[in-house]
Residue frames relative to the residue before (quaternion, step in Angstrom):
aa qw qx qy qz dx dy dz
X 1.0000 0.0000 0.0000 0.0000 0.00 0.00 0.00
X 0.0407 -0.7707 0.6359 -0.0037 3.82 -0.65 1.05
X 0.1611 -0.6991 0.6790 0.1560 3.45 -0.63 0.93
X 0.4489 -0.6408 0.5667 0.2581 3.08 -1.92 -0.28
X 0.7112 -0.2326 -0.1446 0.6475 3.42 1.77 0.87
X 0.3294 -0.7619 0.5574 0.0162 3.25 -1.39 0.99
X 0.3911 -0.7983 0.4577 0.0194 3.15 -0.57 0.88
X 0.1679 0.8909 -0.4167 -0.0667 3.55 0.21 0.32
X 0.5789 -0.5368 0.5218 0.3232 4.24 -1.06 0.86
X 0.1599 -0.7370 0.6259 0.1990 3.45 -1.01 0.77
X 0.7521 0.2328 -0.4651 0.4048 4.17 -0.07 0.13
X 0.8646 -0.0008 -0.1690 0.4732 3.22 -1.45 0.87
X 0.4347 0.7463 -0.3369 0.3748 3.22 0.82 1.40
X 0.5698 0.3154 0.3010 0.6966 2.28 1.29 -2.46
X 0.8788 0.1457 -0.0272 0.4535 2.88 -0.27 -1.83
X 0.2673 -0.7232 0.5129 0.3775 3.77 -0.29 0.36
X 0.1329 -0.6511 0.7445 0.0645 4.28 0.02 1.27
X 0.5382 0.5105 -0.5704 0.3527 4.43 -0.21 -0.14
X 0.7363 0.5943 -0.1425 0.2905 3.50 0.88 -1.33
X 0.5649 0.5969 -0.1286 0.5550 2.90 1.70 -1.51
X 0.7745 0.3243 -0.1893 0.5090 3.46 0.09 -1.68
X 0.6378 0.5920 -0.3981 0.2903 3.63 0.82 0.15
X 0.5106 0.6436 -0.0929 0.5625 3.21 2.02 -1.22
X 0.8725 0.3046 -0.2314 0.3040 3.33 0.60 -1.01
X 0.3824 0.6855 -0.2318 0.5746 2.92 2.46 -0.34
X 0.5304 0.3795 -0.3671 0.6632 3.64 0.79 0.01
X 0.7615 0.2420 -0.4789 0.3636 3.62 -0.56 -1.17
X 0.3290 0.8480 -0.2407 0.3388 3.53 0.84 -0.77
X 0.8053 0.1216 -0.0477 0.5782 3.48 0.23 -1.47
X 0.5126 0.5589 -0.4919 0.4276 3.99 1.17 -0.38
X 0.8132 0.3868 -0.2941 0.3205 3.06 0.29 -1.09
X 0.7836 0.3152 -0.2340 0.4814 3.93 1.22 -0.05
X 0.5189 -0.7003 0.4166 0.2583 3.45 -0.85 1.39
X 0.6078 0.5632 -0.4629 0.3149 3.25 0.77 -0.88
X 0.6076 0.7051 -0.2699 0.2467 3.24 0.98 -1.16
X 0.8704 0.3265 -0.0771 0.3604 2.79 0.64 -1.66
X 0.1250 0.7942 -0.4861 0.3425 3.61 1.66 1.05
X 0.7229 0.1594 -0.1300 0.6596 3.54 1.13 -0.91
X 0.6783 -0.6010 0.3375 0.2544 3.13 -1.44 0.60
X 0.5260 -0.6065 0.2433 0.5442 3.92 -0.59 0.52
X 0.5373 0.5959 -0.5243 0.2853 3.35 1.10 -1.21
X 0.7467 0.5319 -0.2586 0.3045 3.52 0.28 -1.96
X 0.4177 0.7355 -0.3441 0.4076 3.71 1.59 -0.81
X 0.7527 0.4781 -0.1037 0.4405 3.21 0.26 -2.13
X 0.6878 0.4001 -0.2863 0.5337 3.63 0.46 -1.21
X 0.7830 0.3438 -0.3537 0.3789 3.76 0.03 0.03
X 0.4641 0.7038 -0.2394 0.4816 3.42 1.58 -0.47
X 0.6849 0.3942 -0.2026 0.5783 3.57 1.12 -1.25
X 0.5134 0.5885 -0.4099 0.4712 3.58 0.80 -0.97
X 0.8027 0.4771 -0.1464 0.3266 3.39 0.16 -1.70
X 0.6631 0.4993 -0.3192 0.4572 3.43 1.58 -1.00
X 0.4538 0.8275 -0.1352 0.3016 3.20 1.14 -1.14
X 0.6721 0.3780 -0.1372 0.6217 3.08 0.81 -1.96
X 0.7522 0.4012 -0.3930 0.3447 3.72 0.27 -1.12
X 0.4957 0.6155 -0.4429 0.4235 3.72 0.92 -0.63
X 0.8259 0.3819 -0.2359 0.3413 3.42 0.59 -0.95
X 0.3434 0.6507 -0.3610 0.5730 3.12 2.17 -0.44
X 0.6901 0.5705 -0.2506 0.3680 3.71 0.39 -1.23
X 0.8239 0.1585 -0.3287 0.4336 3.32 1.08 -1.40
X 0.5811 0.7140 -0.3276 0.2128 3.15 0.54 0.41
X 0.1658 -0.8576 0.2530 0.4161 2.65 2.90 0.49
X 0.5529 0.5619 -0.5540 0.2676 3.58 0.32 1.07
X 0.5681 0.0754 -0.3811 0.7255 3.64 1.18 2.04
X 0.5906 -0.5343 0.5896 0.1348 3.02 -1.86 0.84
X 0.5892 -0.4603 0.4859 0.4526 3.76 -1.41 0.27
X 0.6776 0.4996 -0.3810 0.3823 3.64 0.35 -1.25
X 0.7095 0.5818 -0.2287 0.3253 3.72 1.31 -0.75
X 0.5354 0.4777 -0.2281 0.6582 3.20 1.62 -1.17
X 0.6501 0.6176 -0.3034 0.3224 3.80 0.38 -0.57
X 0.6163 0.5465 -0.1277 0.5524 3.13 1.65 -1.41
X 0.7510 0.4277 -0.0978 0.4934 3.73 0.74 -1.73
X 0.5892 0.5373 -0.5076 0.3262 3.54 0.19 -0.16
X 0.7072 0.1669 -0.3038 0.6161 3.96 0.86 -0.89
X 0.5507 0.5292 -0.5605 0.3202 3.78 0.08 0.12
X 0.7959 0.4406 -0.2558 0.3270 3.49 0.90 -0.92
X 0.3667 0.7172 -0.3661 0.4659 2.81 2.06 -0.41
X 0.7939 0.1908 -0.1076 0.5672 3.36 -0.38 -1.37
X 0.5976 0.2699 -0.6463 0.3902 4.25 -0.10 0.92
X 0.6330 0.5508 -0.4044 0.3638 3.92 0.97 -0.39
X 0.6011 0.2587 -0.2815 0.7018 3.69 1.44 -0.25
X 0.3608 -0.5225 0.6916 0.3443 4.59 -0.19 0.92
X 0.2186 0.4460 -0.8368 0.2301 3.62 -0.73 1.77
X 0.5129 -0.4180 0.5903 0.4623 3.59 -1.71 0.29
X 0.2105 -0.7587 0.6064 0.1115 3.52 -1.60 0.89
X 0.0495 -0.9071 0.3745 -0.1854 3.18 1.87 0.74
X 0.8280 0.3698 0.1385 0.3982 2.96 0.51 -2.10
X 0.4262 0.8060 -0.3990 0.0974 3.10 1.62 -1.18
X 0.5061 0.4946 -0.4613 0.5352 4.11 1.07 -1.40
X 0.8470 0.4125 -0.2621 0.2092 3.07 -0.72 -1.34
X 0.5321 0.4623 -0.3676 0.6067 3.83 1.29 -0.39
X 0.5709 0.4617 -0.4810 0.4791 4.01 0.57 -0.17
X 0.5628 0.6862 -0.3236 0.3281 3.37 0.51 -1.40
X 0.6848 0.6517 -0.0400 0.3237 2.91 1.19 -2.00
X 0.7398 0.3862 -0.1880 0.5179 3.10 0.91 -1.26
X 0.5157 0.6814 -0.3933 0.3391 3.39 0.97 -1.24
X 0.6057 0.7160 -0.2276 0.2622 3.39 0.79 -1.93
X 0.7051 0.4869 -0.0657 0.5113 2.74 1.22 -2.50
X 0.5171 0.6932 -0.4036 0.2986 3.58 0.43 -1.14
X 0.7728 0.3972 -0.1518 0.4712 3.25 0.62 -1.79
X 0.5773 0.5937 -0.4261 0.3642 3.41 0.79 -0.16
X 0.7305 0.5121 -0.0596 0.4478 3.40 1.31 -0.97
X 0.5242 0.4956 -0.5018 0.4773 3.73 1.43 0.84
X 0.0527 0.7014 -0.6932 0.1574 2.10 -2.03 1.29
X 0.7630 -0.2749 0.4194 0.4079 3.83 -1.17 0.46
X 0.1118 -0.6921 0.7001 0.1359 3.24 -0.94 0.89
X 0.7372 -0.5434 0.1538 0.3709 3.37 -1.00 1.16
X 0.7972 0.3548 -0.0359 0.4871 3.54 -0.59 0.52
X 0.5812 0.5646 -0.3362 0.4799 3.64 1.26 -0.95
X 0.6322 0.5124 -0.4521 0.3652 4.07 -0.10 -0.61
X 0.7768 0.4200 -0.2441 0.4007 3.67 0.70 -1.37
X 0.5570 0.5933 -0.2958 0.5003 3.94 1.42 -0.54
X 0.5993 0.6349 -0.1686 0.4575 2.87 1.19 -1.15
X 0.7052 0.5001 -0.2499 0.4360 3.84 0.68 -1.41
X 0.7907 0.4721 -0.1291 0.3678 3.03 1.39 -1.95
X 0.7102 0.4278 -0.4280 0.3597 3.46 1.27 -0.44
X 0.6450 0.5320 -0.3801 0.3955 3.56 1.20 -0.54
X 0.6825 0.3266 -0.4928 0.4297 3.62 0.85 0.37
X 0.6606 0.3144 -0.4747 0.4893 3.45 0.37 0.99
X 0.6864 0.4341 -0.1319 0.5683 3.56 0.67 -0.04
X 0.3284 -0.6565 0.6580 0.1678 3.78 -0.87 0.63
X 0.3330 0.7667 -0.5223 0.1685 3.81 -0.49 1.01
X 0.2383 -0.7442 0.6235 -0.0258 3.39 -1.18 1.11
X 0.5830 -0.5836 0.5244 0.2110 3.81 -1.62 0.08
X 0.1548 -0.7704 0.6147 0.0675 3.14 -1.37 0.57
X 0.3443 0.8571 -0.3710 0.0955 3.81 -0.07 0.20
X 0.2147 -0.8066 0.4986 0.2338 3.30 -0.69 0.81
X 0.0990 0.8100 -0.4718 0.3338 3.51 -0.83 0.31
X 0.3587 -0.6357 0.5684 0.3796 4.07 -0.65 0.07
X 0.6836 -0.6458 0.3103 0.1387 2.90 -1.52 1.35
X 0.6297 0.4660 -0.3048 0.5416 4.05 1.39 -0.92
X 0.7310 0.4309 -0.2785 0.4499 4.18 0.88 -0.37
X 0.7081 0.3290 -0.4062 0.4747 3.48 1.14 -0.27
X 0.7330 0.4776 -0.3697 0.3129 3.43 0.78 -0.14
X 0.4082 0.4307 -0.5577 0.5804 3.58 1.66 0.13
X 0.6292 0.3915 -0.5165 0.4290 4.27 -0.09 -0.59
X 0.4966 0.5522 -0.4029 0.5349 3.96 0.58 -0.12
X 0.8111 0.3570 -0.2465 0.3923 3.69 0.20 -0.90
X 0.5124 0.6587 -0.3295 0.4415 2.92 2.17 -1.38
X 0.8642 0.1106 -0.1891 0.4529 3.83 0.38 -0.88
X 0.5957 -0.6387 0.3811 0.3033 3.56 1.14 0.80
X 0.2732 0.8684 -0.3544 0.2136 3.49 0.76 0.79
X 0.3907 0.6997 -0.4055 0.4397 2.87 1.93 0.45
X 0.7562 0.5967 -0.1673 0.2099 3.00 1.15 -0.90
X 0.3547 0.5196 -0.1805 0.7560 2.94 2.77 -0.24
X 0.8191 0.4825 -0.1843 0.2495 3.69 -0.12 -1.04
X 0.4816 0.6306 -0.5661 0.2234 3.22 -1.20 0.16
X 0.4433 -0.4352 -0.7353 0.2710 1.23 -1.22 2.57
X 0.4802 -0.5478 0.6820 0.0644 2.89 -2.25 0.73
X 0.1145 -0.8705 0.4631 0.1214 3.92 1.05 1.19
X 0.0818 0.6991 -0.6851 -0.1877 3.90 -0.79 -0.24
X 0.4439 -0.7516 0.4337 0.2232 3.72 -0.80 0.26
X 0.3429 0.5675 -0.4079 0.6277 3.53 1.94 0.01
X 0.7516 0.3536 -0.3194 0.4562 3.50 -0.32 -0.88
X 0.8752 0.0996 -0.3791 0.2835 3.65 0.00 -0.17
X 0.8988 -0.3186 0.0975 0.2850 3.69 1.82 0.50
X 0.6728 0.3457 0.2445 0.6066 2.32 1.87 -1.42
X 0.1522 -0.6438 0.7461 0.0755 4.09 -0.56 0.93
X 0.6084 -0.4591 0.5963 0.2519 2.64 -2.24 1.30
X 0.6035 -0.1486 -0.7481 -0.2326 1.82 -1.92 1.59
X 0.1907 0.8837 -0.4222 0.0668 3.14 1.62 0.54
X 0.4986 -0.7632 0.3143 0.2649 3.74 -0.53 1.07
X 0.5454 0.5761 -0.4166 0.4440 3.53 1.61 0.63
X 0.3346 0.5865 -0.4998 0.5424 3.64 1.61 -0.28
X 0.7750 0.3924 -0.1882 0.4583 3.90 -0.36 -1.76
X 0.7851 0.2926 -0.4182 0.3507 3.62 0.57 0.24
X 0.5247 0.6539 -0.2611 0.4785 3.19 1.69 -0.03
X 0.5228 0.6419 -0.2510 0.5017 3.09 1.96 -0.82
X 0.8860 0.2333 -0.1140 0.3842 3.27 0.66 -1.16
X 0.3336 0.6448 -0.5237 0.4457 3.37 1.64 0.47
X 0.6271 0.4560 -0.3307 0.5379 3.72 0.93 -1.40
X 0.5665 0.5586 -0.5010 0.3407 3.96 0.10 -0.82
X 0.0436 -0.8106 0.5074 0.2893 3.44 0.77 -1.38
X 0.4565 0.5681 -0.4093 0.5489 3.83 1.49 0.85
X 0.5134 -0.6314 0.4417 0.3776 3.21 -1.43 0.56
X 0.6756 -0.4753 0.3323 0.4553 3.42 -1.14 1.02
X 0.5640 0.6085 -0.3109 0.4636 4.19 0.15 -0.53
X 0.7879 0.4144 -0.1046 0.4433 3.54 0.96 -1.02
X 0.6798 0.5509 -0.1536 0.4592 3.06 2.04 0.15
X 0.1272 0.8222 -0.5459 -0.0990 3.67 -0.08 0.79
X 0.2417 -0.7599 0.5763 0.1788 3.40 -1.54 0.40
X 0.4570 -0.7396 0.4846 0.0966 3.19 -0.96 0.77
X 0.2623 0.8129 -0.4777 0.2053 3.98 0.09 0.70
X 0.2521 -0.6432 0.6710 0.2693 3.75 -1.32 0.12
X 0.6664 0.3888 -0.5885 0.2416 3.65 0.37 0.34
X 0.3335 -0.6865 0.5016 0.4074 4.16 -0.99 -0.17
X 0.7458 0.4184 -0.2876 0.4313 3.51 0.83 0.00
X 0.5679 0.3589 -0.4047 0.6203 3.21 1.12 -0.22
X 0.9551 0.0421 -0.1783 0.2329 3.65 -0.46 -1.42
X 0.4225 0.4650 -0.4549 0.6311 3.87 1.54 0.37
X 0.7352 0.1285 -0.4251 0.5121 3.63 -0.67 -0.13
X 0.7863 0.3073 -0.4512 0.2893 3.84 -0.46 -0.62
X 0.4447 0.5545 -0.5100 0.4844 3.91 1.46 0.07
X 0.5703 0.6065 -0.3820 0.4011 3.69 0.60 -1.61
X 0.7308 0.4714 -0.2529 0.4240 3.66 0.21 -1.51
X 0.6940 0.5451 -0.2372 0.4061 3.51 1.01 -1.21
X 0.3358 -0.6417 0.5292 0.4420 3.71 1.21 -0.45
X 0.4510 0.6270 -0.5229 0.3605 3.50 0.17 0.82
X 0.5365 -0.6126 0.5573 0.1620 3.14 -1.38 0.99
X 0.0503 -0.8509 0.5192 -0.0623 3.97 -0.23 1.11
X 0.1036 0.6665 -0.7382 0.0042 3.23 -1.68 0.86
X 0.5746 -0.6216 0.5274 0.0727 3.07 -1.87 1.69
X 0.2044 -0.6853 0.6877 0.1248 3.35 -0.73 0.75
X 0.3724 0.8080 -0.4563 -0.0163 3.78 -0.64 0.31
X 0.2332 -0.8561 0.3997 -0.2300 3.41 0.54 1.74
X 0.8024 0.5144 0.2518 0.1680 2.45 1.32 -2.27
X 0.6920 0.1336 0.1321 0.6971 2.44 1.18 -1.65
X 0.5370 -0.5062 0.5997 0.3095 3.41 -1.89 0.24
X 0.4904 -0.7979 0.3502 -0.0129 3.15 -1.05 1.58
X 0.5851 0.4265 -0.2984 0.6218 3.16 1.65 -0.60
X 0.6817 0.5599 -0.2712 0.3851 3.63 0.84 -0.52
X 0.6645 0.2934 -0.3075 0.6147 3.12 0.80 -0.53
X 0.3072 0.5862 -0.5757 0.4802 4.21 0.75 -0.20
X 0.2023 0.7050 -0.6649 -0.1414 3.19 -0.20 -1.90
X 0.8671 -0.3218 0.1717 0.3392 3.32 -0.07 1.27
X 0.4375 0.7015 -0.3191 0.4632 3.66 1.88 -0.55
X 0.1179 -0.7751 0.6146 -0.0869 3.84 -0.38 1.46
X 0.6199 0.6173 -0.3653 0.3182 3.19 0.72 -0.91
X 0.7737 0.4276 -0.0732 0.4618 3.44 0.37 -1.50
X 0.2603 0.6824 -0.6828 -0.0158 3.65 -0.99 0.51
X 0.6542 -0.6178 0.3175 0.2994 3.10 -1.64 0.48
X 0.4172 -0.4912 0.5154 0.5648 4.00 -0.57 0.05
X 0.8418 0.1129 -0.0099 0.5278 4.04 -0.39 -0.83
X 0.0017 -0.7109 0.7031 0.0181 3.63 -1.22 1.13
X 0.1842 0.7295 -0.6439 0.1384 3.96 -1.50 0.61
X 0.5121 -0.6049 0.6091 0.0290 3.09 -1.37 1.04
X 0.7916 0.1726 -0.0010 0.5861 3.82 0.40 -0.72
X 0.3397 -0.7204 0.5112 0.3231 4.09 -0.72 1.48
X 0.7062 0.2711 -0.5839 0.2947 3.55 -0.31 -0.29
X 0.4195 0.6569 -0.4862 0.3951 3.60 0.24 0.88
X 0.5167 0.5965 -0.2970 0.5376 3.14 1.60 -0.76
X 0.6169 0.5930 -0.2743 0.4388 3.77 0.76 -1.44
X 0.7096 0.4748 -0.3758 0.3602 3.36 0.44 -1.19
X 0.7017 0.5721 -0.2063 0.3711 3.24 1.07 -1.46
X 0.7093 0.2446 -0.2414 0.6155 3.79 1.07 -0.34
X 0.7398 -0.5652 0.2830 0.2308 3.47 0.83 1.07
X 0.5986 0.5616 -0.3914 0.4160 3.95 1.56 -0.42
């Protein structure tokens, strides 16, 4: 399969954000007592729960970034009776750390070099607009990219079918001629599917029935676990 540009997700895509937000979530709770009243395991599991819900609170523009931004460690630590004293400052905290901890998901830098010199290809990502674009600078993706999508800037969170038409106004190819690469199924297989786009599932990452979430309908044109699988499949 040879598109005529390819689009590729930037967390747990590219960048491996599972790894990061894992690393700094440890330094994170070492360094604050309040935290560490409950165990990390029980920490983590309620954190995601909590982030989760607000993301989806978020896309559903029914809270702001500054809100979801604020509530994720506050609600954490009032849903486990941590003091929420601190709660700003333990965000602060992680944020800091977070960035310290990107990097290349395995395998992603060299797939990456080779498909965009044969192939015109650019990013899609939702996310807030001052952290993905230092994680842009973080793995130099300017130098592969173009366009460099954020979903703040044009309104809208994958999979909302004005991202995928903005996508492919910039592409300048007919929507058919366009595949995107992603590890979510609701954001970047169903909102590609919807978009007439050709789609392949990264899933290394992530848990497959979960992120499915129960969604039969839709499958991807190309699924793989490992990028130089990706190569084979567009023929480089």
């Amino acid at each position: 399969m040879k598109p005529s540009f390819v689009y590729f997700d930037l967390d747990n895509t590219l960048l491996d954000h599972i790894s990061a937000e894992g690393k700094a979530q440890q330094t994170t709770y070492d360094k604050y007592p309040e935290l560490q009243q409950v165990s990390i395991d029980d920490w983590l599991a309620r954190y995601q729960i909590v982030n989760h819900n607000l993301w989806e609170s978020y896309q559903r523009d029914e809270i702001n970034r500054y809100e979801l931004q604020q509530a994720r460690f506050r609600d954490t630590m009032e849903q486990l009776e941590l003091d929420t004293g601190r709660s700003e400052e333990i965000g602060h905290f992680y944020m800091n750390n977070y960035r310290e901890f990107w990097s290349w998901v395995e395998g992603a830098q060299t797939v990456l070099e080779q498909v965009s010199s044969k192939v015109k290809s650019g990013i899609i990502t939702n996310g807030f607009k001052e952290t993905q674009e230092l994680k842009f600078e973080k793995l130099n993706l300017k130098d592969y990219c173009s366009p460099l999508l954020i979903t703040e800037e044009i309104g809208k969170l994958k999979p909302h079918p004005i991202v995928f038409d903005v996508a492919t106004e910039k592409a300048g190819v007919a929507r058919e001629e366009i595949l995107y690469v992603g590890d979510s199924f609701s954001s970047d297989i169903v909102g590609g599917n919807n978009a007439g786009w050709k789609t392949a599932w990264f899933t290394a990452l992530i848990d497959k029935e979960a992120s499915r979430n129960g969604n039969t309908d839709v499958s991807a044109d190309f699924e793989f676990d490992n990028f130089a699988e990706l190569l084979d499949y567009l023929d480089m």
